[in-house]
C-alpha positions in Angstrom: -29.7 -66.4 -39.2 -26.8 -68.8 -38.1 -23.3 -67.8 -38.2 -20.4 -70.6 -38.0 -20.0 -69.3 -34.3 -22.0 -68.2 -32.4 -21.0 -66.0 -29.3 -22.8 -66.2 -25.9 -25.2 -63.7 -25.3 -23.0 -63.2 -21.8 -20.0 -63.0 -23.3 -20.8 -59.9 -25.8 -22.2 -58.3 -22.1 -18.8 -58.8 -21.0 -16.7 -57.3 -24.2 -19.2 -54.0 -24.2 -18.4 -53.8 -20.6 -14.6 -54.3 -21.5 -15.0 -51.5 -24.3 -16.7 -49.1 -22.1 -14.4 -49.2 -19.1 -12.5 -46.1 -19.9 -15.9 -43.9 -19.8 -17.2 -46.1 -17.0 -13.9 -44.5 -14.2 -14.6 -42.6 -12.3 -18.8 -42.4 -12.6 -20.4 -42.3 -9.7 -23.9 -42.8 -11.8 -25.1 -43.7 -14.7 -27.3 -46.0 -17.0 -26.0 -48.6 -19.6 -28.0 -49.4 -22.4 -27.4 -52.3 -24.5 -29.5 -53.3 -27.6 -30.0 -56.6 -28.6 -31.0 -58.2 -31.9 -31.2 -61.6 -32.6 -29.3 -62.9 -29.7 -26.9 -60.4 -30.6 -25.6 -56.9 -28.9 -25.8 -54.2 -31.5 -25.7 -50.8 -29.9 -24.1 -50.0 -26.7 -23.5 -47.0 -24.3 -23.2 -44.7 -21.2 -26.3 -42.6 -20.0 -24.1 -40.1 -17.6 -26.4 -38.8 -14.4 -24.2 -36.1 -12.8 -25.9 -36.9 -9.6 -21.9 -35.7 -7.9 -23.3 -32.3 -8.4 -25.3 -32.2 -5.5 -22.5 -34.0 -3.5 -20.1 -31.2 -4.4 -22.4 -28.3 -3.6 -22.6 -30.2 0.1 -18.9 -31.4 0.5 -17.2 -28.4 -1.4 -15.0 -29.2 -3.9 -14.0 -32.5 -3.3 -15.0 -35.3 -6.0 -17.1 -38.2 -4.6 -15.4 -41.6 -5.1 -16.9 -43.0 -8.7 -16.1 -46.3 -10.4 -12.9 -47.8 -9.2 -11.3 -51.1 -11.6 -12.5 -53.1 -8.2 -16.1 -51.7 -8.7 -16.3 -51.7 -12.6 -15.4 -55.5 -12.4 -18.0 -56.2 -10.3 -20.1 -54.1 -12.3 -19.5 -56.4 -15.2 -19.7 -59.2 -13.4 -22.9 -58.8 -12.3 -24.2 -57.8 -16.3 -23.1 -60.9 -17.3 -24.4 -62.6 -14.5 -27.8 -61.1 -15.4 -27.7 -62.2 -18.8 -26.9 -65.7 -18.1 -30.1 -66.5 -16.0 -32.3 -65.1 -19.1 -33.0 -67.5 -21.1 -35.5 -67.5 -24.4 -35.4 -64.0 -25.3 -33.5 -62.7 -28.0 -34.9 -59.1 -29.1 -35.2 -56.1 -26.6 -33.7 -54.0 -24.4 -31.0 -53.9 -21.4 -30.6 -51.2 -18.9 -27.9 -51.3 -16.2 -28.9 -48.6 -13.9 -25.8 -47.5 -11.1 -24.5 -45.4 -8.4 -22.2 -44.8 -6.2 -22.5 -44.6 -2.3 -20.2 -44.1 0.3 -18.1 -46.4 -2.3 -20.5 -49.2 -2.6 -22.1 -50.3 -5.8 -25.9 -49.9 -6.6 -27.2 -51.7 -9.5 -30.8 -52.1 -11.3 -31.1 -54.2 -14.2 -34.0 -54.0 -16.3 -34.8 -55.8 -19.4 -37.1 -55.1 -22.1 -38.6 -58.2 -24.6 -39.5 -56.4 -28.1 -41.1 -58.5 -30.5 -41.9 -57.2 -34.1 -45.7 -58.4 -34.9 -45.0 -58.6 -38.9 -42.8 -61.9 -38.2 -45.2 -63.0 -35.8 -47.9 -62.9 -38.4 -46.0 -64.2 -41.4 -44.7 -67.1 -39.5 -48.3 -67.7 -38.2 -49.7 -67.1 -42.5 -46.8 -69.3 -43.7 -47.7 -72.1 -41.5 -51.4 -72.4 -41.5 -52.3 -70.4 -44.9 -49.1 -71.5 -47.2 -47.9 -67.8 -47.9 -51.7 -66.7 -48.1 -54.1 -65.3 -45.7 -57.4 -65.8 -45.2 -58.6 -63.4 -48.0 -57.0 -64.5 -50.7 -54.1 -61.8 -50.7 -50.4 -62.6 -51.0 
């Protein structure tokens, strides 16, 4: 479907990150899922690990250091980084996986292709068949 603009895949990355910043300080774990539809973010959100729990029960009371505005810049940086080197994939998955040590920043990105095999095979029908299949069917 084209739109009169289009928005780079890497800068929707960059607005989810924007949205979430408030949930995002102060984390010192965490996964980010973004969903993406036809080169489009749809769904976006925080998976919170409470992985300071152990921390505290070692150190006492005191709160590990989580997500500073330096870190969740470079945070985002570094999603929309990732988006811009993948190129020809527009359906799937994104998971930004992080922590926090000793006030450093640990990320893992992983992303997931999803392709839906009922377009596949009506694209493939429309262009060799002309709307029918090999049986006869419509």
């Amino acid at each position: 479907m084209a739109y009169e603009f289009e928005v780079p895949l890497a800068r929707q990355v960059d607005v989810a990150f924007r949205q979430m910043e408030g949930e995002l300080k102060g984390m010192t774990a965490g996964t980010i899922v973004l969903q993406v539809r036809n080169d489009t973010v749809g769904k976006f959100g925080i998976r919170h690990l409470p992985v300071d729990l152990a921390e505290r029960r070692t150190t006492g009371d005191a709160k590990p250091d989580g997500l500073t505005d330096e870190l969740i810049v470079e945070l985002r940086s570094a999603a929309v980084e990732a988006m811009r080197r993948k190129t020809s994939w527009t359906h799937g998955e994104v998971t930004y996986d992080f922590g926090i040590k000793h006030g450093k920043l640990y990320l893992s990105v992983t992303v997931e292709s999803n392709y839906n095999m009922a377009n596949v095979l009506f694209h493939v029908n429309n262009k060799k068949f002309g709307k029918r299949d090999r049986s006869g069917e419509q």
